[in-house]
C-alpha positions in Angstrom: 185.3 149.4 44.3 185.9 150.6 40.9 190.0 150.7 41.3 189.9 147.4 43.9 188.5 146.1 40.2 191.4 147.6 38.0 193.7 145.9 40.3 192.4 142.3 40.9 191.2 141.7 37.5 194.4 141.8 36.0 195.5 139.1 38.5 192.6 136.9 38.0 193.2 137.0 34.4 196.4 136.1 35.0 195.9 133.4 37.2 193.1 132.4 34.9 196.2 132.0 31.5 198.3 129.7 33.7 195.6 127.9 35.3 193.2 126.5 33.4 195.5 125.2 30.5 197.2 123.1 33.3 193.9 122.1 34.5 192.4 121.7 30.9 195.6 119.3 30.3 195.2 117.1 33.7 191.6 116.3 33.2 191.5 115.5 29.4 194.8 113.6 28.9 195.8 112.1 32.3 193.3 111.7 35.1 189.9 111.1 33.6 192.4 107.5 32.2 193.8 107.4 35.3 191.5 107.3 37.5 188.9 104.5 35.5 191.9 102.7 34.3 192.8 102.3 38.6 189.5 101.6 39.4 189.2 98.4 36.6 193.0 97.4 37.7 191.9 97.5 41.4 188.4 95.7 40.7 190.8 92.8 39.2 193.0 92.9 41.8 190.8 92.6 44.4 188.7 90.1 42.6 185.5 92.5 42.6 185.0 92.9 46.0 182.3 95.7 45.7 180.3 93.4 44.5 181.8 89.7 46.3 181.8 92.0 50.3 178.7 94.6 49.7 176.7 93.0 52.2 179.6 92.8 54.3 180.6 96.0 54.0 177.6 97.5 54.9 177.4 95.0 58.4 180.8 96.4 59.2 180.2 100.0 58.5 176.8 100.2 60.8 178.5 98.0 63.5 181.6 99.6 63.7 180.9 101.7 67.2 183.1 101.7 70.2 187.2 103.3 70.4 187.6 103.9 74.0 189.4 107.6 73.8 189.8 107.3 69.9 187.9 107.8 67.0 185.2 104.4 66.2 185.2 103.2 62.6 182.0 104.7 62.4 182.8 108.2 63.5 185.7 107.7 60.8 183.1 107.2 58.1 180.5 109.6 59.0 183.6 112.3 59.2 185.1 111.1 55.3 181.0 111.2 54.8 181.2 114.7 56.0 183.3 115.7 53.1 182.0 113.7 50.3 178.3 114.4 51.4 178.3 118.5 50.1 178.1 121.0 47.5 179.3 118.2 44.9 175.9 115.9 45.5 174.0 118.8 45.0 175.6 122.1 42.8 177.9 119.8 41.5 175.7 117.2 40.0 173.7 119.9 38.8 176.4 121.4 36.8 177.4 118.1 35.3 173.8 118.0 34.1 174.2 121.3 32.5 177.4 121.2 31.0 177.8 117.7 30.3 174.4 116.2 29.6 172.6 114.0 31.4 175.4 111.0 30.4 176.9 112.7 32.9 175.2 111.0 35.6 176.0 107.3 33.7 179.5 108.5 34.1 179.0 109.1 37.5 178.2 106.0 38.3 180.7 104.0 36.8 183.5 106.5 38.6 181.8 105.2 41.9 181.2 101.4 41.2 185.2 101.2 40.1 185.8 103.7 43.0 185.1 100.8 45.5 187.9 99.2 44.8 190.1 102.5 44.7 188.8 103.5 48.2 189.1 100.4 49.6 192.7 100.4 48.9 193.8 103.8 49.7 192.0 103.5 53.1 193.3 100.2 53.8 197.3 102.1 53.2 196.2 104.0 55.5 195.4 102.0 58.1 198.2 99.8 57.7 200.6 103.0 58.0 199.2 105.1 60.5 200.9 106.2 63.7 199.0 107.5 66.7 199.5 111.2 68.2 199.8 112.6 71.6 196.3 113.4 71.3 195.2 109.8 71.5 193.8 110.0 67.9 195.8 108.0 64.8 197.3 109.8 62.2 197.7 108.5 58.6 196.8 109.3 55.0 198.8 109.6 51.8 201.6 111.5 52.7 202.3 109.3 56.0 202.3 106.0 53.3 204.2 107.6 50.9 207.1 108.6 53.5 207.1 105.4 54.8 206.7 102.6 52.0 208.2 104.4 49.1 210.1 106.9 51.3 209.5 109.5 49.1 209.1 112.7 51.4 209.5 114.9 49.4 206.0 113.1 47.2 204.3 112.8 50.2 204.7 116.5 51.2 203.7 117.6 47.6 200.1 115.5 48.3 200.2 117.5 51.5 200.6 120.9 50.1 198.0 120.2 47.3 195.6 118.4 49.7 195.6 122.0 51.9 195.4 124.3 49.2 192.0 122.3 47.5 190.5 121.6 51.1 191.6 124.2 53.3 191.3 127.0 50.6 189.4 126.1 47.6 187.2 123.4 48.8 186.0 125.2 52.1 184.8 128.7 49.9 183.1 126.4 47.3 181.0 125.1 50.7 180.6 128.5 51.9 179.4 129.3 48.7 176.7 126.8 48.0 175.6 127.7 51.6 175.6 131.3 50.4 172.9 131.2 47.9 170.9 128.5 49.0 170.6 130.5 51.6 170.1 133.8 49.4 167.6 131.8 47.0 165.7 130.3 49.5 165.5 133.3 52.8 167.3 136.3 50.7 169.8 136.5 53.3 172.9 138.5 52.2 175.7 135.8 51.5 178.5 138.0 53.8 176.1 136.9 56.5 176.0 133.3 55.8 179.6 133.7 55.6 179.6 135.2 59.2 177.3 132.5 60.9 178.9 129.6 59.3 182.7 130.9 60.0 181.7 131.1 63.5 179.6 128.0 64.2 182.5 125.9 62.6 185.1 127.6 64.3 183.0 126.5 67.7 184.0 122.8 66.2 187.1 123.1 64.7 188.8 124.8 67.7 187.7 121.2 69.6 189.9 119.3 67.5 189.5 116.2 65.2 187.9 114.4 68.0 185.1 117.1 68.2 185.2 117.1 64.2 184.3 113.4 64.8 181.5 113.1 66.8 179.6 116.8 65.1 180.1 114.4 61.8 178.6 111.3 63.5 175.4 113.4 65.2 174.6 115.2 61.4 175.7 113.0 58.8 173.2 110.1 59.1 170.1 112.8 59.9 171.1 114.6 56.6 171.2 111.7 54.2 168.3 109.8 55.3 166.2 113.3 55.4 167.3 114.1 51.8 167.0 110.1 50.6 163.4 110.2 52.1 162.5 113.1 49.9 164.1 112.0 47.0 161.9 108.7 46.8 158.6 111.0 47.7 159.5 112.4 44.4 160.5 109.3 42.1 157.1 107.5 43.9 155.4 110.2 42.5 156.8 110.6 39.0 157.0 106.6 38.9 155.6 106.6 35.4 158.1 108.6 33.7 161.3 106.7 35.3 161.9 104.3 32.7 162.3 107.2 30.0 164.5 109.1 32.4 167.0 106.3 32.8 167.0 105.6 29.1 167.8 109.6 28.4 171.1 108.9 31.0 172.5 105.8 29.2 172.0 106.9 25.4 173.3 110.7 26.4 176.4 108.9 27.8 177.0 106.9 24.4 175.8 110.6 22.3 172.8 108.7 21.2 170.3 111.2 22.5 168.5 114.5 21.1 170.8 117.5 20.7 170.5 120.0 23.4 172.3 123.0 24.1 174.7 123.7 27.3 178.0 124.1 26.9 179.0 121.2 24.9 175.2 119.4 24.9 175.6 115.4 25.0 179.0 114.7 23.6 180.3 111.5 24.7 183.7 114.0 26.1 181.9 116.2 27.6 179.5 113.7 29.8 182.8 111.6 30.8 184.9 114.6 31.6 181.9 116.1 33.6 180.6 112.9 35.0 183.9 111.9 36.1 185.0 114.8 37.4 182.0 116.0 39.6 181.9 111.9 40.9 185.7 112.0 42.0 184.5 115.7 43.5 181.4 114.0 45.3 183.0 110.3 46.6 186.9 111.9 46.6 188.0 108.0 45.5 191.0 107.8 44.6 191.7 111.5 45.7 193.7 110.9 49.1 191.2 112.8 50.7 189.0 110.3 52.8 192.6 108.4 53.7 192.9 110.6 56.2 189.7 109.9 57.9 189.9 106.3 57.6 193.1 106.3 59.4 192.2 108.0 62.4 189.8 104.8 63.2 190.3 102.7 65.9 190.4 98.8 64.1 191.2 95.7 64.8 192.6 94.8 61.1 193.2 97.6 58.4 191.0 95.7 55.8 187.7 96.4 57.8 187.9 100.6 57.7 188.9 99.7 53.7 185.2 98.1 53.8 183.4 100.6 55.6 185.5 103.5 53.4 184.5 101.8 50.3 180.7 101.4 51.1 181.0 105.2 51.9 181.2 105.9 48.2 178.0 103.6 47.3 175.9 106.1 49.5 177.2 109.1 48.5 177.1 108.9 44.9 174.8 105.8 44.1 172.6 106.9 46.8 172.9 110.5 47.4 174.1 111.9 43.6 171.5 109.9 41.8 168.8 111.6 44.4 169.8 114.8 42.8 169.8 113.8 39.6 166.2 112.2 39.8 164.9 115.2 41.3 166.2 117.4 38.5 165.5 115.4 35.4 162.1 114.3 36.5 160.8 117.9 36.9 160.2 120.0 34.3 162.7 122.7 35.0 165.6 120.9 33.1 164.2 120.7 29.6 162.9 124.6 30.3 166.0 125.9 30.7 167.6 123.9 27.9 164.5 125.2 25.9 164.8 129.0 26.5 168.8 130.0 27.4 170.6 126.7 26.2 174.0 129.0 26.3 173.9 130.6 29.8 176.0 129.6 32.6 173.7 128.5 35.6 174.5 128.6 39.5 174.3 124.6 40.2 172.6 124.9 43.5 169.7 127.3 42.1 168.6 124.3 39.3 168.4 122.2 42.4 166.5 124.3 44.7 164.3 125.2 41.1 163.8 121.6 40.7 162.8 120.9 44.3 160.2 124.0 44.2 158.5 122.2 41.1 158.2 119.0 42.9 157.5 120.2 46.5 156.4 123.8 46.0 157.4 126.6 48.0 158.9 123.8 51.0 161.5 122.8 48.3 163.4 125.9 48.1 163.4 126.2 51.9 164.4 122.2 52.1 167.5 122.5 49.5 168.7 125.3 51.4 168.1 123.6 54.9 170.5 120.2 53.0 172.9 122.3 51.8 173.5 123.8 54.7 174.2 121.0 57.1 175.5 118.5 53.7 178.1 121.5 53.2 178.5 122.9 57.2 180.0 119.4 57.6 182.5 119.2 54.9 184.2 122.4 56.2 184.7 120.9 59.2 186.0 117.1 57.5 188.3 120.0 55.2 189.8 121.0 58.5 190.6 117.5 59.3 192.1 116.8 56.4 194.0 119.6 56.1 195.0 119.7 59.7 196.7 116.5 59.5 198.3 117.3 56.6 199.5 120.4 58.4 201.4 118.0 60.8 203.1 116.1 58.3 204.6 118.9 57.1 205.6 120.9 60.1 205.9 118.4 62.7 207.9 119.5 65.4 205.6 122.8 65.0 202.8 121.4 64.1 201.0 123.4 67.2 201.5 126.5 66.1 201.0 125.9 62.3 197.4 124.3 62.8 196.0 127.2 65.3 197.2 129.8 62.1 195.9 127.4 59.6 192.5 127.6 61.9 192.2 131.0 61.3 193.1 130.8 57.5 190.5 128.1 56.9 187.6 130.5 58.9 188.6 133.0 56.5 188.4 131.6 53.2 184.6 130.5 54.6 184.2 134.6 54.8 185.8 135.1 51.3 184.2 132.0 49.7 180.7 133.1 51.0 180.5 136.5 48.6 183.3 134.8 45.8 182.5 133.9 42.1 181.1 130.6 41.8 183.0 129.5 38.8 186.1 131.1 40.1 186.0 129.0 43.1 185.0 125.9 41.1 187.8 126.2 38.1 190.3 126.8 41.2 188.8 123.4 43.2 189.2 121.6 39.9 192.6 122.1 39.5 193.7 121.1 42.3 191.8 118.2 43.0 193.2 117.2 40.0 196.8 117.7 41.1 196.5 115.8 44.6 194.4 112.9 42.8 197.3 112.2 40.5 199.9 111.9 42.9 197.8 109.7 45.4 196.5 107.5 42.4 200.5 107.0 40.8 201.8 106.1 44.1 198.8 103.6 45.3 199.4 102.1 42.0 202.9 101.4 43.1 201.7 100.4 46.6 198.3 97.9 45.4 199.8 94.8 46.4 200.5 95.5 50.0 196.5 95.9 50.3 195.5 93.1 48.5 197.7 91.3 51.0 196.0 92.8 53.7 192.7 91.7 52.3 193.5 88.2 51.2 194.4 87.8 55.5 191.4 89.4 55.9 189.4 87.2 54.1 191.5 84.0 55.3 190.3 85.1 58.4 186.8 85.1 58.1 186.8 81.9 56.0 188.2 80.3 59.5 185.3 81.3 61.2 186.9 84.4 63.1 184.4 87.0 63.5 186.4 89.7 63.7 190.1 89.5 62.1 193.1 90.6 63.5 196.4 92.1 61.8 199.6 91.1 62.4 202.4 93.1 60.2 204.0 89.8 59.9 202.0 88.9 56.5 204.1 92.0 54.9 207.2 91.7 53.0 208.4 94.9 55.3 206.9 94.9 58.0 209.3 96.5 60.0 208.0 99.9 57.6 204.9 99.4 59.9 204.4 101.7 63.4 205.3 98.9 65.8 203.4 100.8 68.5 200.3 100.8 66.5 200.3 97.0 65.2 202.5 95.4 67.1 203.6 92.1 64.7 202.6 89.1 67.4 204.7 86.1 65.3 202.4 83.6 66.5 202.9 79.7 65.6 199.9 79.8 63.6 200.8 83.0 61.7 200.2 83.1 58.1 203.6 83.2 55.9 204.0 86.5 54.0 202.6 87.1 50.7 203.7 88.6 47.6 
């Protein structure tokens, strides 16, 4: 072990030099203003629809069943739901907490409330651009809408390379992980036999295709969040009182307003946004070009509806589900403790959960943290190999076959390796390169906005002519021979709208 040591460490270090000041630089100077300065330009463009469509975005997402020998609209959200619901909503609020404050969490929200808009519109790209496969199940995302509006393959195979090595590789051993020592903290299981169970029960799903992915996502998904919502209002029923001084603590720590406390940086106004903004876009993947590639394999009648139900999907996981996290954290008594007696140390996220849930619930909330990370995280694993999967095709195409059965095995075995890795290893390495593959999905739907909003302004036409559920015709688009004719066939009827700029 000792000389296995004298040979990787110099490697990691290594790594570590190159790494980190590339990822340092992305996040500090370029994405954390990229990404809120997209979100505001999209809520103007779209006229704020998170807040004009929420009810209707919530009627479409819960109605959205039915897709013969495809995926529904529903299956399509609870898979993207698979990946946002996981280790983020749980470690990863946690470790915005402890690095960045409790203005983390303020920070948090505003990523989500200005990452409707940026869903919507990266979802509704990919609907427009999709094409189906052999399979029977569409195909779409980033790098199919960058080929094919901008004609940039080259951009669009750089997305794809990133997207596989954060999902497929860094993302799938930071859910292996989590699952790791929840399970360790809560059963003292070894985490190489978490590893071991979890490799194999997701390679019974994975090796079903996206299809299977799809309806294991649709069956767990719902159970999990409800379960884990249920709890987390148990607790803020029961600390009721002390609410109001909770959320005050989250807005003045955003602004630097509240008491000094230790943690890496304490509550510096950096330090909650970069944290808050980071673990958000980790948690609800807006603006990522990760959930893209769900929304496109959903069988629609107009590409503007799966933007909706995409868009409502990052209202429950991070208004919803993150702020469940963070209420059972701050309002227990563990927090300020820590903060109290080792203000310096590094923490494991998932264990200030799970030591927050034991002072609420006792002994049961060790055991019910594990239980929610391990079906919140089991789930994004398998949306990972979606993702990646499809990605996979893009880039080999003609041997896509072949490269997705190795890329199965490859994605098993980073669950083994992630399982028994370093946590902050795994976490600096996801951090990099969700930053990379956000940056080049969030620079080229800039350049392609306007094509959604004139998707949604037909959708909306639509409904304000009393059609219940609109239909797309390709005709409205300044190109629309760029769109897969046997996907949305353009119909030119008499009463077709004229295009729109």
């Amino acid at each position: 072990m000792e000389t296995l040591e004298l040979i990787i460490a110099p490697l990691r270090d290594g790594l570590y030099a190159v790494m980190m000041p590339v990822s340092n630089f992305i996040w500090s100077y370029i994405l954390v203003y990229l990404l809120l300065g997209a979100g505001l330009l999209f809520t103007i463009m779209t006229r704020g629809m998170q807040f004009r469509l929420f009810r209707h975005m919530a009627r479409v997402t819960f109605t959205a069943r039915g897709a013969g020998d495809g995926v529904s609209g529903f299956q399509a959200f609870a898979t993207s739901m698979a990946a946002r619901v996981g280790t983020g909503n749980l470690a990863g609020v946690a470790l915005a907490l402890w690095i960045g404050g409790p203005g983390a969490i303020f920070w948090m929200w505003v990523t989500a409330l200005l990452g409707f808009a940026t869903a919507f519109i990266e979802s509704t790209l990919a609907q427009v651009y999709k094409h189906r496969n052999e399979d029977g199940v569409f195909r779409g995302g980033p790098a199919f809408y960058i080929e094919r509006c901008l004609g940039w393959r080259w951009l669009g195979s750089l997305f794809a390379v990133f997207l596989i090595i954060a999902y497929g590789l860094a993302f799938n051993a930071a859910q292996s992980n989590t699952i790791a020592q929840g399970m360790n903290g809560a059963f003292g299981i070894p985490n190489w036999v978490t590893g071991v169970v979890i490799a194999i029960l997701a390679g019974f799903v994975i090796y079903g295709g996206l299809k299977s992915v799809a309806r294991t996502a649709e069956k767990i998904v719902p159970v999990m969040a409800v379960a884990y919502l249920l709890v987390a209002l148990w607790i803020l029923l029961a600390n009721i009182t002390a609410v109001p001084d909770m959320l005050s603590l989250i807005v003045m720590s955003a602004f630097g307003l509240g008491p000094a406390v230790g943690g890496a940086a304490g509550y510096a106004i950096k330090a909650a946004m970069e944290n808050g903004i980071k673990r958000g876009l980790f948690s609800n993947e807006a603006g990522m070009g990760s959930t893209p590639n769900a929304a496109a394999q959903a069988t629609v009648k107009h590409p503007a509806a799966q933007g909706l139900v995409q868009s409502f999907g990052v209202f429950v996981d991070t208004i919803v589900i993150c702020s469940c996290t963070a209420v059972v954290i701050l309002l227990s008594g563990v927090y300020e403790r820590l903060l109290s007696e080792s203000p310096g140390d590094s923490i494991e996220g998932i264990q200030l959960t799970q030591d927050a849930m034991v002072d609420h619930l006792g002994g049961f909330g060790e055991i019910f943290i594990a239980l929610a990370i391990l079906f919140f995280a089991f789930t994004s694993i398998l949306a990972n190999f979606s993702f990646s999967s499809v990605n996979i095709e893009f880039l080999f195409r003609r041997h896509a076959k072949k490269a997705v059965s190795v890329f199965k095995v490859i994605i098993l075995a980073m669950v083994l390796l992630g399982s028994v890795a370093e946590l902050s290893v795994v976490w600096d390495f996801a951090d990099l390169a969700m930053g990379l593959m956000a940056t080049t999905n969030l620079l080229a739907i800039l350049v392609m906005a306007p094509i959604a909003i004139t998707v949604l302004k037909d959708y909306e036409r639509q409904r304000r002519d009393g059609i219940e559920e609109p239909m797309f015709d390709p005709v409205i688009l300044k190109r629309p021979e760029l769109v897969d004719k046997d996907v949305w066939p353009v119909k030119e009827a008499k009463n077709s709208v004229k295009q729109e700029s």
